[in-house]
N, C-alpha and C positions, 0 to 999 in steps of 0.2 A: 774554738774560743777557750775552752775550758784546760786545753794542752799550755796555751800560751798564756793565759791566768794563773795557774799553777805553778808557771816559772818567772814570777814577776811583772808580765804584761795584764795589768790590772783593767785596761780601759780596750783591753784586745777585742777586734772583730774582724769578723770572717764571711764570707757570703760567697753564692753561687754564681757568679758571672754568666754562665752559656755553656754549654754543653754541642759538641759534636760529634759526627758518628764517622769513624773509619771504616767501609766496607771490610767485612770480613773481619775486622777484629774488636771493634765494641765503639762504644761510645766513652771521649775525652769530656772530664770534669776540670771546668776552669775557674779557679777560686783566687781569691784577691783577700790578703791579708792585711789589716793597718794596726800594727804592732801598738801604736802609742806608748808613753814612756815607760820606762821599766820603774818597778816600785825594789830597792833593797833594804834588807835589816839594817837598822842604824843599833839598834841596841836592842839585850836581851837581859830581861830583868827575872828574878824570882822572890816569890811573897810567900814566906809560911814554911821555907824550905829546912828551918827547927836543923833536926838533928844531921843532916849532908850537909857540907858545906858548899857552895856553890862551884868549887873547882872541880869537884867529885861530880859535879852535876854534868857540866859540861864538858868531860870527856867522853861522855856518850851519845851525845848530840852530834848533829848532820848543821840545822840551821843555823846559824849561828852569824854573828858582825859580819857583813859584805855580802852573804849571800841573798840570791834574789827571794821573796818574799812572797810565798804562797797567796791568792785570794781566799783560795778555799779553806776554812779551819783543819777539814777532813786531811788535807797535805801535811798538818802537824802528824799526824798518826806515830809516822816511825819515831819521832823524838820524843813524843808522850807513852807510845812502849818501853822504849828505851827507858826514861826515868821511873816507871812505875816500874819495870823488873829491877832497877838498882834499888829502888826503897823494900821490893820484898823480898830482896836480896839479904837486905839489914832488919828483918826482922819484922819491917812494917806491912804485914798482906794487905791491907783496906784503903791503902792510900788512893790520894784522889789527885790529879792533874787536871787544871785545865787553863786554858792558853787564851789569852786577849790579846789583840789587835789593835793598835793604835796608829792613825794615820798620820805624818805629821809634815803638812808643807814645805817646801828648802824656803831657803828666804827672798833665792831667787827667782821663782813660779815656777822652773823647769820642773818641776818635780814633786810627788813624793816621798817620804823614807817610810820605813813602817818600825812601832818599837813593839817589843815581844814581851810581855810579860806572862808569866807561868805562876797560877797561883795553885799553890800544895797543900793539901791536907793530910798527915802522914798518917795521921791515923796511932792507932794504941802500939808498941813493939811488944809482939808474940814472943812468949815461951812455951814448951813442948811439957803437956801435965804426964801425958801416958801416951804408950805408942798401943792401937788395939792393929792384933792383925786377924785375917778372913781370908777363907779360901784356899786353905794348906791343910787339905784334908790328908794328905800323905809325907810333906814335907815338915821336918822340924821345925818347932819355932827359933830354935840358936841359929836354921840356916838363914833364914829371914832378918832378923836383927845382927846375924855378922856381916851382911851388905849392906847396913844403913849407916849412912854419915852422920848422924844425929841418934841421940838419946836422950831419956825424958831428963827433962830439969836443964836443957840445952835452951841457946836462944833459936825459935825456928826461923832459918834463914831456909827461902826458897831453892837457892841453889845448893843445897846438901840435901833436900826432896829429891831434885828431879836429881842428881847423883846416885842418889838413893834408887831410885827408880831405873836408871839405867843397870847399877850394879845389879840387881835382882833379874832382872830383865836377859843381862849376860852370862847368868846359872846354867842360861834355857832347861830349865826346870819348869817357866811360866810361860805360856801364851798371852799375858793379858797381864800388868802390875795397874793398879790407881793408887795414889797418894792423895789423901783429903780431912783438910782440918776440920775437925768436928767439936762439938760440944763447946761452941768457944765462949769464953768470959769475958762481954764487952766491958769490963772493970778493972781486970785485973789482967787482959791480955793471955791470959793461960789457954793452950786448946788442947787438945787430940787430935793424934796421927790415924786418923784408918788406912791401914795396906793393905789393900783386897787382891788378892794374885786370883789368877785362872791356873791353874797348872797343866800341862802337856800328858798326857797320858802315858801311866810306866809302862813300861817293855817287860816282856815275860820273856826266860830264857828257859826251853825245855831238854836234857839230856837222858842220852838212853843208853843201852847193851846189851847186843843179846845173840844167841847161836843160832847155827844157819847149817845143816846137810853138806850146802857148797860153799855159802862163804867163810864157816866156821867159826869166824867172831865177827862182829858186825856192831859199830859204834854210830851212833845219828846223834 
């Protein structure tokens, strides 16, 4: 019920019919579905969406006019990902999604349609006060900050973090990189970077030389 809810069959059921046993190889499960009508999006609305315009909005989405229409709110998931990593993409980390349901009959009873509204709270846009780093007990801090896509007095856009985070990560210098804003100013939007590295353990190179009766020079 819950496969066929998720893909539009709103009023889907399912049940157990009888059960038989095939000698030797198990027992047959006989199930009877009654699909009832499909519910599809008629329309997809956004309330609060401020600073993205809504065409920005909707290149990222899956559900969208025509498609069949979840029951579940949890089936919003990947589109409410998806818009919460474009807004902390732009600077907004705190934004808030969330998705209503509206049912709304055809005129001619066959039916359902369902309309989608998404109400947003963007939240304050981040700037970057100071980057602190941890954890580079042996590495430089210029090697640290020459892999960061971002510097302080930047707007912090998420996707120059986790860049950020890769690049460092591709030194392998590190076992282990975190990025996390700290000390933030719910007023003024300002936070800190903490970059915590683990670092990989350095390598010791030992050389020698020295005389030998039979091998006469001898290098290790």
């Amino acid at each position: 019920q819950n496969f066929y809810r998720n893909r539009g069959f709103h009023q889907a059921q399912a049940q157990l019919d009888s059960i038989t046993n095939i000698p030797d190889e198990g027992d047959v499960l006989h199930l009877s579905v009654d699909e009832g009508p499909r519910t599809f999006i008629s329309s997809v609305k956004f309330v609060g969406n401020g600073p993205l315009p809504e065409a920005k909005l909707r290149e990222v989405m899956v559900l969208l006019e025509g498609a069949p229409a979840p029951a579940d709110r949890n089936a919003y998931g990947r589109d409410i990902y998806a818009l919460l990593t474009l807004y902390r993409n732009e600077t907004f980390l705190a934004a808030q999604v969330v998705p209503q349901i509206d049912l709304q009959a055809y005129e001619d009873e066959s039916g359902v349609s369902a309309v989608i509204t998404y109400v947003i709270d963007p939240g304050l846009a981040h700037r970057v006060r100071r980057i602190e780093l941890a954890g580079n007990d042996f590495t430089h801090e210029n090697i640290l900050l020459r892999e960061m896509e971002i510097t302080a007095g930047e707007p912090l856009s998420w996707e120059a973090v986790e860049i950020s985070r890769h690049n460092l990560l591709n030194t392998t210098l590190f076992r282990d990189v975190t990025i996390a804003p700290v000390n933030v100013d719910t007023i003024s939007g300002e936070t800190d970077l903490a970059v915590r590295v683990i670092e990989r353990m350095p390598a010791f190179y030992e050389f020698g030389a020295g005389v030998g009766s039979l091998e006469r020079i001898r290098v290790l």
